[in-house]
C-alpha positions in Angstrom: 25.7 -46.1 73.6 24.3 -44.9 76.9 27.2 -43.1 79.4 26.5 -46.2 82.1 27.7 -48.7 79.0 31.3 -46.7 78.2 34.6 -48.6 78.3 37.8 -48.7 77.7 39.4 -51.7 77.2 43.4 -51.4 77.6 46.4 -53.8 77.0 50.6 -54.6 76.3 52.1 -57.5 75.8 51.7 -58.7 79.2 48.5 -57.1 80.9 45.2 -56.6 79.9 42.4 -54.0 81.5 38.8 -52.9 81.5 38.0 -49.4 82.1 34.1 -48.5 83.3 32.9 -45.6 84.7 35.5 -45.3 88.1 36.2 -48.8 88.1 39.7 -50.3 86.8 40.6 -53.9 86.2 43.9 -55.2 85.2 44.4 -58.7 84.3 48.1 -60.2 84.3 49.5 -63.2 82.4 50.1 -65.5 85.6 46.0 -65.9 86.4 46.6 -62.3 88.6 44.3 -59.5 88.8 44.1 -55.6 90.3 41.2 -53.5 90.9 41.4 -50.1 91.0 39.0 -46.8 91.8 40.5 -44.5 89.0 39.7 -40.8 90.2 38.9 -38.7 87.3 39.7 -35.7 88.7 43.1 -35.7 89.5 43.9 -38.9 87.6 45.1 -41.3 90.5 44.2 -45.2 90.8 43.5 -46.2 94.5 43.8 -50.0 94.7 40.5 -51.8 96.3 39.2 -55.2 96.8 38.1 -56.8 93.7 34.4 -56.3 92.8 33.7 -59.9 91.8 31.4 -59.0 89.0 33.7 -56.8 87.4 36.3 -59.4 87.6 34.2 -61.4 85.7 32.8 -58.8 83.4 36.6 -58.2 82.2 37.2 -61.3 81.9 34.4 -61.8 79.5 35.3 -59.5 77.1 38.4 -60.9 76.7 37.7 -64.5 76.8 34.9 -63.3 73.8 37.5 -61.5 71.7 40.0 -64.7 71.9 37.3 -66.8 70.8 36.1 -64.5 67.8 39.7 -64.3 66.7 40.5 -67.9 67.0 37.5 -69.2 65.1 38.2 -66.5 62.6 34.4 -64.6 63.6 36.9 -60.8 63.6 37.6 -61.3 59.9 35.6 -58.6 57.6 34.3 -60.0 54.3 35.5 -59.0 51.2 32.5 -57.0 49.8 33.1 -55.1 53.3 35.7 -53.2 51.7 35.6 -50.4 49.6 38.6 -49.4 47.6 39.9 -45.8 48.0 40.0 -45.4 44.3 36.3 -46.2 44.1 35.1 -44.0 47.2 38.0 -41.1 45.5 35.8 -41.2 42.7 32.4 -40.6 44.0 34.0 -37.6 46.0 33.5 -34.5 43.8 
């Protein structure tokens, strides 16, 4: 992953947020939204006008994740597991 592609995507049981590069997004659950410059420096959030794109962007991912997990596509098969017995073994 190249540094311009990093993020951080935050949430509680009522807001949800994307975090790239200075740019911070939270989403609320009544169709609400803040953007924030986050400073890195001193670790403040200014609040701004809301970068349309990275509305959308945020959105995105979460809309994606929702859809993933509703139509079961975040399940990991079974033969994706490996038992910590087997992998305990082949440790020497």
């Amino acid at each position: 992953m190249q540094k311009k592609d990093e993020r951080a995507l935050i949430a509680n049981q009522l807001k949800l947020g994307l975090l790239k590069g200075n740019k911070v997004l939270i989403l609320d659950n009544h169709k609400k939204h803040t953007f924030y410059q986050w400073n890195k420096e001193n670790n403040e959030l200014t609040a701004k006008k809301t970068d349309p794109q990275f509305l959308k962007e945020s959105i995105s991912y979460y809309q994606t994740a929702f859809n993933l997990f509703k139509n079961g596509g975040l399940k990991l098969k079974k033969e994706t597991f490996i038992s910590t017995r087997k992998l305990a073994g082949k440790v020497h």
